[in-house]
N, C-alpha and C positions, 0 to 999 in steps of 0.2 A: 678599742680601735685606735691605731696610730697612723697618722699619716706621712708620709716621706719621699725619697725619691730612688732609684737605682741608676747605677752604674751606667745605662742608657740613657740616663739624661745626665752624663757626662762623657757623650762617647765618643768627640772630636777631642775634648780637652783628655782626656785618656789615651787618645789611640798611638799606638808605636810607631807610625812616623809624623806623630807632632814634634816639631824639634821643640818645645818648651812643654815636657806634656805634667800634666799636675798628677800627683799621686793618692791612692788612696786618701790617705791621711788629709790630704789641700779640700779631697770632693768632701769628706765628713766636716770638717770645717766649718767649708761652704752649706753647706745643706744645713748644717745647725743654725746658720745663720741665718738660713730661710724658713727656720720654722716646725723642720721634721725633727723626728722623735724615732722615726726608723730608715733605713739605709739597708740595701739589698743590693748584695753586690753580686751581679748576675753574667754571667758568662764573661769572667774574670778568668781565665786558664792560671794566670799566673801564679795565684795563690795556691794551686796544687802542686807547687815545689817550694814553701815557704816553711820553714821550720817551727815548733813548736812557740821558741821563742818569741819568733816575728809573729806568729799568730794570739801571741798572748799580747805582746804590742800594743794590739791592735785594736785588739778589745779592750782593754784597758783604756785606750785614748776615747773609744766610742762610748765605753763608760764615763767618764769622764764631762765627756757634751752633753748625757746625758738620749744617748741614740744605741735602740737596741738593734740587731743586726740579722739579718736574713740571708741566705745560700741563696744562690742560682747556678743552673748548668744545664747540659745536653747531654740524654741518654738516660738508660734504667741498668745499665752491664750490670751485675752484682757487683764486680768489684769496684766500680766506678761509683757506682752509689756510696759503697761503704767506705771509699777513700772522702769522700763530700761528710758521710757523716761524722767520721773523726772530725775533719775541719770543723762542724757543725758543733761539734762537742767543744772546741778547745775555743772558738767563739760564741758558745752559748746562745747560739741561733735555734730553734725552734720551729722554722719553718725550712724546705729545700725545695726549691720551684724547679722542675724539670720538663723535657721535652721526650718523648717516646724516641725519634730519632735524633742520631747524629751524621754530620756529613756521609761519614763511611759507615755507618752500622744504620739497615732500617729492618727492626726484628716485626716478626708476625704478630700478630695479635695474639694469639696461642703463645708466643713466645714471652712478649710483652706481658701477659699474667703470670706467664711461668719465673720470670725475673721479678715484678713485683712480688711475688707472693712468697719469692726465698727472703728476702730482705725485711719483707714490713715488720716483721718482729723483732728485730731489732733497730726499728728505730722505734715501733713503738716501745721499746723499753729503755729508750733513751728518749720519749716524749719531744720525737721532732716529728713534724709532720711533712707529707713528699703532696705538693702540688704540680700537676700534669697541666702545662700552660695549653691552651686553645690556639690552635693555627691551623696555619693552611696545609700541612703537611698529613697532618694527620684527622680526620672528620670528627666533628665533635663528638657526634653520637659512641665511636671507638672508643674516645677516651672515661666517657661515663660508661659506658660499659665496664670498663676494670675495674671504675669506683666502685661503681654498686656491686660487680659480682664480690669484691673482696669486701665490701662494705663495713670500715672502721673511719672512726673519725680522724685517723691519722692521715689518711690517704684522699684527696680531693683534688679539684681544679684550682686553677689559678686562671683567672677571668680577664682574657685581653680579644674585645669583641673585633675590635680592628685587624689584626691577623687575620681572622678568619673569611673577610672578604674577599682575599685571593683565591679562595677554594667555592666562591659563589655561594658562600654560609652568609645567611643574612644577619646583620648583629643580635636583632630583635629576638631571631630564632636561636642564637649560640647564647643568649644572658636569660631566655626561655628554659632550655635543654638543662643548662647544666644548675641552675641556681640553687636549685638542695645541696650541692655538692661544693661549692664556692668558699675557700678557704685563704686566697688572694688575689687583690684584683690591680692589675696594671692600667693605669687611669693614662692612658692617652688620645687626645684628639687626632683628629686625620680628615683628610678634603681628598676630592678628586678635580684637577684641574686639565685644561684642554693642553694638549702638547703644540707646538709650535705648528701653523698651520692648519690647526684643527684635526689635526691628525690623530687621535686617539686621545687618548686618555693617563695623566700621572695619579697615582695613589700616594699622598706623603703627607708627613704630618705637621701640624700648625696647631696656632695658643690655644690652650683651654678655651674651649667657648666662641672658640670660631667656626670650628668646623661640623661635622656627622653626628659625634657619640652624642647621646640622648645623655649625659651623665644623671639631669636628676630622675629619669625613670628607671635608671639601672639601679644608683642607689635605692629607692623606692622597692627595686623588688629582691636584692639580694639583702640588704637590711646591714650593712657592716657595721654602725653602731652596735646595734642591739646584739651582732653575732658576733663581733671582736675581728671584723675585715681588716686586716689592714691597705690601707690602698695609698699604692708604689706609682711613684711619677715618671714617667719614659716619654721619651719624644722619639720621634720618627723623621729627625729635621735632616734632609739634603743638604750634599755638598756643598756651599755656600763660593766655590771658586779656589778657597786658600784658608789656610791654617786661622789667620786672626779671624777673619770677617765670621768663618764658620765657629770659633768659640767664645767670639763676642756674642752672636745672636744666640747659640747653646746656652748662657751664661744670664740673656733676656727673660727667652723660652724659660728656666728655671726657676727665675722670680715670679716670674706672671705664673708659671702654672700654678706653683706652690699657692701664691696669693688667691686665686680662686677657689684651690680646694678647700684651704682655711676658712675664706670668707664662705664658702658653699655649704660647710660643715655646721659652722655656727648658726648661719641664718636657719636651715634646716633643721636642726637641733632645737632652734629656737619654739619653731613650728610645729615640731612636733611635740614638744612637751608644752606647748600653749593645747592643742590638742589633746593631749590626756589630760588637761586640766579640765576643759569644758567638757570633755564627754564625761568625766566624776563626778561633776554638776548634775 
């Protein structure tokens, strides 16, 4: 199991009208510096017009920190998949986190298997695996379905119970449904707070260990030590008014989360192997 962060918990300091926005290369840096060991760069378009070169780069630097590297994207198109798993190949990633739809293409479920099921052979023969992230777009239960019908261990979920509350999926019941299947998990918090005047209700996200996610029951039931989880840090932080304020507290949010999951690893770790001590007793 390695733990890290993606692309989303640097997504002010990233975004294309930051006038000072930090690069690839600045976020691996950074992230080494807090501690991860993996780095997922997840709905990144950019990097599918980057040349061989730049993508040897790149790995090479994240080699280097000492930080192995993960896909992300939207979409299952054949060709679209297999233009990610080149990328996948030439960064030595092993995992590609995806979403069933994209803005303009939403295929049928029938389709949706018909797409996976031309592709998974080849990436199972380039041993990367395709995780189908959980959200509101698409119902959990749809996405285990494709699991299990095509059932190989290449093909699985990627576990972000927060999404799925938009779709009135309860988290309890999306880290229930899918946990045989559970291949990466997006570790972020999130609150519901009252809108101005009590008028309704915000969904957004805040520190580790403020808000909703139950983290040590979910680890508890999907198991990412013992199954090789890796679990990816993202924040869901709001506008913050302007560029600095918003990737100063980006920049907070990153410390603090990493620093909890670290120390939430260890102590639990701790625990549980005090626990197989006494039950050997």
């Amino acid at each position: 199991m390695k733990t890290g962060l993606s692309s989303y918990a640097y997504f002010w300091r990233l975004h294309d009208q930051n006038p000072s926005p930090v690069s690839l290369y600045d976020a691996l840096d950074d992230s080494a510096q807090l501690g991860a060991d993996v780095f997922q760069i997840c709905d990144y378009p950019q990097i599918e017009s980057w040349s061989e070169g730049q993508l040897a780069a790149l790995y090479q630097h994240a080699s280097r920190l000492g930080i192995t590297l993960e896909l992300g994207t939207k979409g299952i198109a054949p060709a679209h998949l297999r233009r990610y798993l080149h990328i996948a190949g030439e960064l030595d990633c092993r995992l590609l986190r995806t979403m069933v739809n994209t803005p303009d293409h939403r295929p049928s479920q029938a389709q949706a298997l018909d797409y996976l099921t031309e592709v998974l052979p080849e990436f199972i023969r380039q041993q990367v695996a395709i995780c189908l992230e959980t959200y509101e777009q698409v119902p959990t239960c749809h996405n285990v379905e494709l699991v299990k019908t095509l059932d190989s261990p290449w093909l699985g979920i990627c576990l972000d119970p927060a999404n799925c509350v938009a779709a009135l999926e309860m988290p309890d019941e999306v880290v229930t449904l899918t946990a045989p299947w559970v291949l990466n998990w997006h570790v972020k918090d999130f609150a519901f707070s009252r809108r101005d005047g009590w008028v309704g209700f915000t969904l957004s996200g805040c520190p580790q260990g403020e808000g909703l996610l139950d983290y040590d029951a979910i680890r508890e039931r999907i198991q990412p030590e013992k199954r090789n989880i890796n679990q990816i840090v993202e924040h869901w932080l709001p506008w913050q008014g302007n560029f600095a304020t918003s990737c100063e507290t980006e920049s907070r949010w990153a410390q603090h989360n990493m620093q909890y999951l670290l120390q939430k690893n260890a102590s639990l770790t701790t625990s549980d192997t005090s626990k197989e001590s006494n039950h050997a007793c």
